[in-house]
PyMOL commands that place a pseudoatom at each C-alpha (Angstrom):
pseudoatom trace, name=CA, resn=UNK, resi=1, chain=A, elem=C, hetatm=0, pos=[138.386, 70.218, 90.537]
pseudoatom trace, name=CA, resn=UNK, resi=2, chain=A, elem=C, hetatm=0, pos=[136.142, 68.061, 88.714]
pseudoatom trace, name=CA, resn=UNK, resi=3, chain=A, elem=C, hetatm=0, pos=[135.710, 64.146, 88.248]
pseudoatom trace, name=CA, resn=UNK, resi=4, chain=A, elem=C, hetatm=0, pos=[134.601, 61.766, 85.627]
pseudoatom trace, name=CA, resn=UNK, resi=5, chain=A, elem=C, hetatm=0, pos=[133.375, 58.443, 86.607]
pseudoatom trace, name=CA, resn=UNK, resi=6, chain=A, elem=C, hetatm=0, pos=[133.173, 56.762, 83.731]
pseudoatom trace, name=CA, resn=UNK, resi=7, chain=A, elem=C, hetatm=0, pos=[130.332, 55.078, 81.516]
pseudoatom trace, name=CA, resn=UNK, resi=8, chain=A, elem=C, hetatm=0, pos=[126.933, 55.420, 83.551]
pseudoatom trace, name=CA, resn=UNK, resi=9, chain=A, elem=C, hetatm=0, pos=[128.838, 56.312, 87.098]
pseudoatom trace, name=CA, resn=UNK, resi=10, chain=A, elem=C, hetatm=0, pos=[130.586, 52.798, 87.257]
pseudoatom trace, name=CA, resn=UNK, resi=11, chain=A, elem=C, hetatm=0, pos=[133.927, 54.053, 88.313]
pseudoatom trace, name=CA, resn=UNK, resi=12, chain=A, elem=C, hetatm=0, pos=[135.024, 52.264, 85.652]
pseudoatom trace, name=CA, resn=UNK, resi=13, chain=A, elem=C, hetatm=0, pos=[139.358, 52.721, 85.277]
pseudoatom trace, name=CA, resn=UNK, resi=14, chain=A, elem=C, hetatm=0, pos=[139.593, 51.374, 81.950]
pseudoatom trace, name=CA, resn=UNK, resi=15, chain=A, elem=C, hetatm=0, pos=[141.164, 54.055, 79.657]
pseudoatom trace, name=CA, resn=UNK, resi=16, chain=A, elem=C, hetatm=0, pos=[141.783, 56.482, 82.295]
pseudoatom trace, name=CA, resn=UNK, resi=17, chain=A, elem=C, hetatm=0, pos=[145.395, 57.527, 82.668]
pseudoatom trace, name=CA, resn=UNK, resi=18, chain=A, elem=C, hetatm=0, pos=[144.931, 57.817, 86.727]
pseudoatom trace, name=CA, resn=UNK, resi=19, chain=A, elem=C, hetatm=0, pos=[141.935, 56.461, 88.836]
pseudoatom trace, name=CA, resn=UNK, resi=20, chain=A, elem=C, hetatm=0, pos=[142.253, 59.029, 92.556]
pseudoatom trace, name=CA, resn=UNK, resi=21, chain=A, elem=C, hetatm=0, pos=[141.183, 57.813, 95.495]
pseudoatom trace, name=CA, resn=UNK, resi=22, chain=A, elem=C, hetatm=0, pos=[141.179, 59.935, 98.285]
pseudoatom trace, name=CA, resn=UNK, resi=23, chain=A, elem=C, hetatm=0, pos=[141.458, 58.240, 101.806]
pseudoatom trace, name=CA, resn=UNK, resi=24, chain=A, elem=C, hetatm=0, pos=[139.110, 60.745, 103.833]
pseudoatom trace, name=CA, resn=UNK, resi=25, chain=A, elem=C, hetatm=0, pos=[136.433, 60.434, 100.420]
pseudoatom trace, name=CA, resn=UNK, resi=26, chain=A, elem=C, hetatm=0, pos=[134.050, 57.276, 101.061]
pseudoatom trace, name=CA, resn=UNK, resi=27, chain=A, elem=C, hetatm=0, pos=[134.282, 56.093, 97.214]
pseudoatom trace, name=CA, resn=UNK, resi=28, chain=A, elem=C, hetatm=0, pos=[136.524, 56.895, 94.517]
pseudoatom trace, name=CA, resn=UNK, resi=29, chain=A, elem=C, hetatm=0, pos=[136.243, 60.135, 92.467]
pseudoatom trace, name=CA, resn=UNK, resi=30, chain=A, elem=C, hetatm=0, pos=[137.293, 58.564, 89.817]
pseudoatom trace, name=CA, resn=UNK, resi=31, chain=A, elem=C, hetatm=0, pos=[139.576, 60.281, 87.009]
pseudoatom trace, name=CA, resn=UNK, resi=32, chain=A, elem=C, hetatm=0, pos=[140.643, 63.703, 88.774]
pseudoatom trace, name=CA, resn=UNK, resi=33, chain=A, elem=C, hetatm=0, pos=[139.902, 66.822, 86.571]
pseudoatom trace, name=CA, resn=UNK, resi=34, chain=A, elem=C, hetatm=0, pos=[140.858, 70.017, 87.140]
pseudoatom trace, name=CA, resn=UNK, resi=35, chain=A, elem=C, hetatm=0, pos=[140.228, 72.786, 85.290]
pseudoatom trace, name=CA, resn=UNK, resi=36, chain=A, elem=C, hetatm=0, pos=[140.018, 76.952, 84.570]
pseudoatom trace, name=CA, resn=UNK, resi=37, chain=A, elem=C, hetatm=0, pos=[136.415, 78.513, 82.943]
pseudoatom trace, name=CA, resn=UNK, resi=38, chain=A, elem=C, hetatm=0, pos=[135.559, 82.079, 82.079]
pseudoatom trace, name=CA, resn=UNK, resi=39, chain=A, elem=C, hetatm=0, pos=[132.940, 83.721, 84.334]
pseudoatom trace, name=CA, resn=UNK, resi=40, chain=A, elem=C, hetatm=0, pos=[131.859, 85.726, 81.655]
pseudoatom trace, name=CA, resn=UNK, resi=41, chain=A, elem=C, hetatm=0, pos=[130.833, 82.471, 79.558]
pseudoatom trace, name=CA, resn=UNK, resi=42, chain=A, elem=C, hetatm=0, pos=[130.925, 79.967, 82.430]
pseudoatom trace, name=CA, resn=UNK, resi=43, chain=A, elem=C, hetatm=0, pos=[132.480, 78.246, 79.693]
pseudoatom trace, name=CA, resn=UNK, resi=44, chain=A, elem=C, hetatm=0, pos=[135.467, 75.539, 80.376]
pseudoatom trace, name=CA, resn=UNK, resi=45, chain=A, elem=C, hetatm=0, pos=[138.661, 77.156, 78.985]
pseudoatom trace, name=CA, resn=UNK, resi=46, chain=A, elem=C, hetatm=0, pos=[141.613, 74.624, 79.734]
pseudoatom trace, name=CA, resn=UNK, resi=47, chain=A, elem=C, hetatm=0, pos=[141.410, 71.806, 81.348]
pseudoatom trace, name=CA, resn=UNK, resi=48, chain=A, elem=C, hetatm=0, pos=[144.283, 68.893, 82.769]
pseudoatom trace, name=CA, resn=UNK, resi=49, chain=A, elem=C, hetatm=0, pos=[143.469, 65.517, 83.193]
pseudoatom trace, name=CA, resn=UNK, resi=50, chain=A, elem=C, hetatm=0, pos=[145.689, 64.066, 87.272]
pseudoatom trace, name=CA, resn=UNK, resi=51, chain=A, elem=C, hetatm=0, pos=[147.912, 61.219, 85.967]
pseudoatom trace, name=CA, resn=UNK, resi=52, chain=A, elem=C, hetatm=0, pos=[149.334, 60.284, 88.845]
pseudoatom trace, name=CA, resn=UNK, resi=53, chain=A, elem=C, hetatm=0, pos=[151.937, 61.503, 91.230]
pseudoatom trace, name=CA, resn=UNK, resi=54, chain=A, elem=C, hetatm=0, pos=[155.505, 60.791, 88.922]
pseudoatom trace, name=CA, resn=UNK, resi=55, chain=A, elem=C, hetatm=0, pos=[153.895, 61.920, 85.660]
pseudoatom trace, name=CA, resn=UNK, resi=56, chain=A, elem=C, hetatm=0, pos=[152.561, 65.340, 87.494]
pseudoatom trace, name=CA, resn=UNK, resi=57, chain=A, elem=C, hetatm=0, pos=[156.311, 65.299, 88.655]
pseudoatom trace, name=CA, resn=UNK, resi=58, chain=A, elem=C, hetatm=0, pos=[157.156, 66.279, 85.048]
pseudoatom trace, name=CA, resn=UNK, resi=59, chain=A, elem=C, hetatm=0, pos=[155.353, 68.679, 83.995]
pseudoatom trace, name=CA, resn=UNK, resi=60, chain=A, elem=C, hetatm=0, pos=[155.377, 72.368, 83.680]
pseudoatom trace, name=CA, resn=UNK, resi=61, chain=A, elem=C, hetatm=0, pos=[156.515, 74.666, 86.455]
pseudoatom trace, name=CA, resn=UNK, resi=62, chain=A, elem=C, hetatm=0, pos=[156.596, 72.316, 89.184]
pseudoatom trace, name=CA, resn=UNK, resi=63, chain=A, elem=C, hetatm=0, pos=[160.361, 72.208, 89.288]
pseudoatom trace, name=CA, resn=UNK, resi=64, chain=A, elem=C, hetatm=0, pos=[160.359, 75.971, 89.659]
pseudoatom trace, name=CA, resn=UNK, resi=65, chain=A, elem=C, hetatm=0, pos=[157.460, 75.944, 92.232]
pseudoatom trace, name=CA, resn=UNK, resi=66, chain=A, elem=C, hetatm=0, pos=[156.945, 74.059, 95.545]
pseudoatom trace, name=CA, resn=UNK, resi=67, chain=A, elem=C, hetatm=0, pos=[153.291, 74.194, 95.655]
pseudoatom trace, name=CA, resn=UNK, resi=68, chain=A, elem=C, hetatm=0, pos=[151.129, 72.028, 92.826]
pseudoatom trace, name=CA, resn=UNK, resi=69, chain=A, elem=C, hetatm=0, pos=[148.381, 74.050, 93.142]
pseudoatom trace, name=CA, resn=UNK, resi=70, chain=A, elem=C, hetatm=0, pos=[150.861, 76.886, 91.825]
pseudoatom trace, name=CA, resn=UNK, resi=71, chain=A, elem=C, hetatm=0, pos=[152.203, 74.678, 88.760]
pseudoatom trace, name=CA, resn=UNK, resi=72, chain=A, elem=C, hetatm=0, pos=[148.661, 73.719, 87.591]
pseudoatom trace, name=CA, resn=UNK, resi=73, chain=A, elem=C, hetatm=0, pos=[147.217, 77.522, 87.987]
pseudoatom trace, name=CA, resn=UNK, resi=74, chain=A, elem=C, hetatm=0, pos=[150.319, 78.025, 85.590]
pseudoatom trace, name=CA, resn=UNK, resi=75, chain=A, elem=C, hetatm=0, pos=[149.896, 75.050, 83.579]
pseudoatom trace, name=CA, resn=UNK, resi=76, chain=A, elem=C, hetatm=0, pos=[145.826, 76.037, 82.915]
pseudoatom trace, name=CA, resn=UNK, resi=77, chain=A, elem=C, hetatm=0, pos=[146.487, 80.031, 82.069]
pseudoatom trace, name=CA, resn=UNK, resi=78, chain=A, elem=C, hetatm=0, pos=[149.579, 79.713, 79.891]
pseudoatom trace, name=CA, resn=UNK, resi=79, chain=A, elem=C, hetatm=0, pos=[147.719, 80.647, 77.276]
pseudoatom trace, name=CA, resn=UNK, resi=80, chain=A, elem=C, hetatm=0, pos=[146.704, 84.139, 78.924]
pseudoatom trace, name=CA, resn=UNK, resi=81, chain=A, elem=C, hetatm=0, pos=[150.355, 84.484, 80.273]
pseudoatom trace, name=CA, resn=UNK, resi=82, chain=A, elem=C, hetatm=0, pos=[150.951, 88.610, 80.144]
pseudoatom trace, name=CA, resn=UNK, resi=83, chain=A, elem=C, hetatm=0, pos=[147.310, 89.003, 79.514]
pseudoatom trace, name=CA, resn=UNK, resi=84, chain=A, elem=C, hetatm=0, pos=[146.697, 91.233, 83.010]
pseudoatom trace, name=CA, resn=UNK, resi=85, chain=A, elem=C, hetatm=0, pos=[143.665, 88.986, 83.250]
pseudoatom trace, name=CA, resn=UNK, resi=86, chain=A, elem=C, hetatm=0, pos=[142.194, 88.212, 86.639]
pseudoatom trace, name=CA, resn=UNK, resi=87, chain=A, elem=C, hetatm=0, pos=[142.228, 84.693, 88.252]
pseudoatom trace, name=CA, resn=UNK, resi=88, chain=A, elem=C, hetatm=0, pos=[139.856, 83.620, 90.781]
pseudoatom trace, name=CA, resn=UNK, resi=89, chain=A, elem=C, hetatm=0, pos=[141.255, 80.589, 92.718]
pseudoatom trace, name=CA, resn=UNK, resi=90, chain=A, elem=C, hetatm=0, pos=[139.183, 78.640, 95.252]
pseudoatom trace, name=CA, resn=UNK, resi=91, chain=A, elem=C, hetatm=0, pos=[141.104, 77.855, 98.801]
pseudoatom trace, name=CA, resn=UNK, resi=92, chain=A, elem=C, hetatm=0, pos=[142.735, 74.911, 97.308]
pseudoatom trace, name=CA, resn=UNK, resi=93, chain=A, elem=C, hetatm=0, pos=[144.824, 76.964, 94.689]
pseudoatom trace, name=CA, resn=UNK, resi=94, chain=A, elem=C, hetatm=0, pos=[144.504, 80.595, 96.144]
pseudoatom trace, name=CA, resn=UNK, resi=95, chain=A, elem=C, hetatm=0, pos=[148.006, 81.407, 98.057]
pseudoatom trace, name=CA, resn=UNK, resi=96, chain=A, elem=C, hetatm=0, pos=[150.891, 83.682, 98.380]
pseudoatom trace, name=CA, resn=UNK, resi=97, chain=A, elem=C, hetatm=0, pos=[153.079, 81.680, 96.522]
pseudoatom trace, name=CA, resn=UNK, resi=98, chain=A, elem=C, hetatm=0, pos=[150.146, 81.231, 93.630]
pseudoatom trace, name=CA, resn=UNK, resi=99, chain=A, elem=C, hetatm=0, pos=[149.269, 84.946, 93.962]
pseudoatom trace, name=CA, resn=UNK, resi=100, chain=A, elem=C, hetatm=0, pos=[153.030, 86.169, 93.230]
pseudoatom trace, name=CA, resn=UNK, resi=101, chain=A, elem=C, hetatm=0, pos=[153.735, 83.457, 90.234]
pseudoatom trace, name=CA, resn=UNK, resi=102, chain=A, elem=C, hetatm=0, pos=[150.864, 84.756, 88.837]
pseudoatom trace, name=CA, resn=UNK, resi=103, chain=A, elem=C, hetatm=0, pos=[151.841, 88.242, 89.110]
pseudoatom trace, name=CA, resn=UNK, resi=104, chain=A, elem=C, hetatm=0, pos=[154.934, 87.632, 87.529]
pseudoatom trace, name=CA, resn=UNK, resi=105, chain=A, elem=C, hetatm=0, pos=[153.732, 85.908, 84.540]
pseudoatom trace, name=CA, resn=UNK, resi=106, chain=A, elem=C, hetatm=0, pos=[151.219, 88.737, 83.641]
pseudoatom trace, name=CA, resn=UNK, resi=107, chain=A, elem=C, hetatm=0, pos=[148.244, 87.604, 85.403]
pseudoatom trace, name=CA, resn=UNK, resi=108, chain=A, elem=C, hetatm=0, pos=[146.431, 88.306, 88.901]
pseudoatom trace, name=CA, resn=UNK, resi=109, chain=A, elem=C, hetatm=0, pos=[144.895, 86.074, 91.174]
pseudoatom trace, name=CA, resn=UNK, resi=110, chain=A, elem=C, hetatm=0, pos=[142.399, 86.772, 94.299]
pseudoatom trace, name=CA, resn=UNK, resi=111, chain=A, elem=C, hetatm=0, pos=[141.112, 84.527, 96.353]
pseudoatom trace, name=CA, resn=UNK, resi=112, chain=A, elem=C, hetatm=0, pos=[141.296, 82.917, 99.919]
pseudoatom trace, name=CA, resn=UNK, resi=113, chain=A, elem=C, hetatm=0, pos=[144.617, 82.293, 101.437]
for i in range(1, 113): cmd.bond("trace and resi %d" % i, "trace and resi %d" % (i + 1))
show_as sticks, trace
zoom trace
């Protein structure tokens, strides 16, 4: 997960689709990023911009999975879907749930659950 703040760090919202603000987080983090990179390349590979909770409600996968963190591993890899590839997911997307999704689409995931 990633965040832009804006011009210059002025956590600016104009011409973001969804400014976060996260109660336990002293300031704002701004427009919420998350994303997938190659650790070959360290190279960004796909990346989703948080729009807010009812237009996240619509996209891929998350009627046919009850975790986010599932739809958006989904959402980020399609591209690799049936690839075999390996994902590594950090403790906010690594899980069971993630783990076997992935597995069925092609792909495999390790990481802390």
């Amino acid at each position: 997960i990633s965040s832009w703040r804006g011009k210059d760090g002025n956590y600016c919202s104009d011409g973001m689709p969804h400014v976060t603000k996260i109660e336990r987080k002293p300031k704002g983090v701004g427009a919420e990023l998350k994303d997938a990179a190659c650790a070959q390349t360290k190279v960004i590979i796909a990346l989703e911009i948080q729009e807010g909770k009812e237009a996240m409600a619509s996209k891929d996968y998350v009627n046919e999975y009850t975790k986010a963190g599932t739809a958006t591993v989904l959402r980020l890899t399609k591209p690799w879907h049936g690839s075999r590839r390996v994902i590594n997911g950090d403790s906010a997307f690594a899980s069971v749930t993630t783990a076997m999704a992935c597995h069925d689409k092609g792909l495999h995931l390790t990481g802390l659950v």
